[in-house]
N, C-alpha and C positions, 0 to 999 in steps of 0.2 A: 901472871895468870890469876887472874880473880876468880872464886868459885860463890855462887850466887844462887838464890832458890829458884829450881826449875822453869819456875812459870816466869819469872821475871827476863828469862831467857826465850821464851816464848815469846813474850813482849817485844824483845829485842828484835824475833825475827818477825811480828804482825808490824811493827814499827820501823822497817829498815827502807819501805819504799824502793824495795826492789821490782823486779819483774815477777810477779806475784807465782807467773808459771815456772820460773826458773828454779823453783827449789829440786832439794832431791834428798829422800832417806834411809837410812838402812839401818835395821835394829834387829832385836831378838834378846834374849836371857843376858843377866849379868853372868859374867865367868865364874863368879862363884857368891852363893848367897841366893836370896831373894830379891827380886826386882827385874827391870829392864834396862839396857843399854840403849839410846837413840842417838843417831850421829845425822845431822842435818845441814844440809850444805847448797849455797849459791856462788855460782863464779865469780858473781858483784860485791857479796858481802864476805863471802868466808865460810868457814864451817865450827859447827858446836856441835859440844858432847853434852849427852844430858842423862841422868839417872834417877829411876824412880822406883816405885813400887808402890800400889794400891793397898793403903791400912786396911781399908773397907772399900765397899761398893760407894764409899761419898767422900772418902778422901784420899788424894793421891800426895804421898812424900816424894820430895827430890832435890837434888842440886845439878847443877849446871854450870859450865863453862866456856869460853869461845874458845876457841881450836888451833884455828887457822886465819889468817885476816882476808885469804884471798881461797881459791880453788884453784892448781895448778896444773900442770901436763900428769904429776906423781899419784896427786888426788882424785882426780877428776875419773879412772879408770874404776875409783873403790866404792863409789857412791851409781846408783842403779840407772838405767836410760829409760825408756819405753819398751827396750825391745830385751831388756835385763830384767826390770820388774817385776814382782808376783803381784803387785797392787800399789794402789795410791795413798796418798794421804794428803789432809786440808788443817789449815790454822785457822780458827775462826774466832773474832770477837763477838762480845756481850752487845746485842742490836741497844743503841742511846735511848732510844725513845720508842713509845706506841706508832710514830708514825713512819720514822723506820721499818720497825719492823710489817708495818703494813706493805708498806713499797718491796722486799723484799720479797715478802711472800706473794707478791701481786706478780714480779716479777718469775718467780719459782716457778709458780703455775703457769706462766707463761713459757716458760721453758720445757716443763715437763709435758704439756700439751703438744707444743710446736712436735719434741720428740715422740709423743707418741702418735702423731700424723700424718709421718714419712719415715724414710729409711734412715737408721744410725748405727751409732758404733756405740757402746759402752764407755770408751774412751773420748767420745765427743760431748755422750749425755755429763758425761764427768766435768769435763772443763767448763762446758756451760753452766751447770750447778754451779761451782767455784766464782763464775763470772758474774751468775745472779745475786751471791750472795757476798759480792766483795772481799771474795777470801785473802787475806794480805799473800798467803804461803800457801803452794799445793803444788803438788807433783808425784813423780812416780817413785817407790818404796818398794823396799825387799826389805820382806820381815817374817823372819823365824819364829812364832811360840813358843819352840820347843827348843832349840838351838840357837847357835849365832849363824848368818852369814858368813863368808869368807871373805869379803871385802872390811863386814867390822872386824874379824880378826885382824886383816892387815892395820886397819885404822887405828885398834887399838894398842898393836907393834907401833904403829907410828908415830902416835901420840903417847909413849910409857909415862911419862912423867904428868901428866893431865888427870890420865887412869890412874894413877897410885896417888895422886891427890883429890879426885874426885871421891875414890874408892876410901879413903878416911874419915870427909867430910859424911858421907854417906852413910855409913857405920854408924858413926853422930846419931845420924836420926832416927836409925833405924831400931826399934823397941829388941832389946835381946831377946825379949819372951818371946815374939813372934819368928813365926820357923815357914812361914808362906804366907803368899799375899795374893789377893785377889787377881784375874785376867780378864 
């Protein structure tokens, strides 16, 4: 198990060429400390752990890990559905170019239009943003502010040994003077 800087983990998952809607996440508070816990998972690729905490409002610390290689019958119940959910979440890369991001937004507004000129659902204005803007990752999420989950508590019984090596590395980075982090 390799432990790796957050975003690079990110990368992993904008870069994995999965089924962009198949993701799934559940997060909320570290167990103890400052930060968050984020566990993010596809049936195709597998699932990661990842840990962070906002220094400031323009820098976020973390590491990360992969988890799992796959999603199984075991896993698959601890990570959120549509109908488990409290909300979504999207991976998004940095647009290459001016003209990218032209098309995107040309695109966006066409989406937001279409939706505001018939009937929808929240959940469809969603996917179609995601779709417009070539989200590599997105999908549904259950995430605590304030708490953990009961699915990341299982996840993180299931994964102990990830957790207590992410949980070192972590420590690492984390400045002793500071005593909370930004949300």
């Amino acid at each position: 198990m390799r432990v790796r800087d957050w975003e690079d983990i990110l990368e992993d998952v904008a870069e994995s060429k999965a089924d962009p809607s198949g993701w799934r996440a559940v997060g909320g508070d570290r167990e103890r400390g400052i930060g968050e816990d984020l566990y993010l998972g596809h049936p195709d690729v597998g699932a990661y752990q990842i840990k962070t905490y906002a220094k400031n409002p323009y820098q976020v610390e973390g590491v990360g890990t992969r988890i799992a290689r796959r999603i199984d019958d075991e896993l698959d119940p601890l990570f959120p559905n549509e109908e488990t959910r409290n909300g979504h979440f999207g991976v998004q890369q940095g647009v290459e170019d001016e003209e990218t991001a032209k098309e995107q937004v040309q695109r966006l507004g066409s989406v937001i239009e279409t939706h505001a000129d018939a009937p929808t659902t929240p959940d469809a204005l969603f996917e179609d943003i995601m779709d417009a803007m070539d989200s590599p990752a997105y999908g549904p999420m259950e995430f605590d502010h304030y708490d953990r989950p009961e699915g990341m508590e299982t996840l993180t019984d299931t994964f102990e040994e990830a957790e207590e090596l992410l949980e070192v590395e972590f420590d690492d980075i984390v400045d002793e003077s500071v005593d909370r982090g930004f949300q």
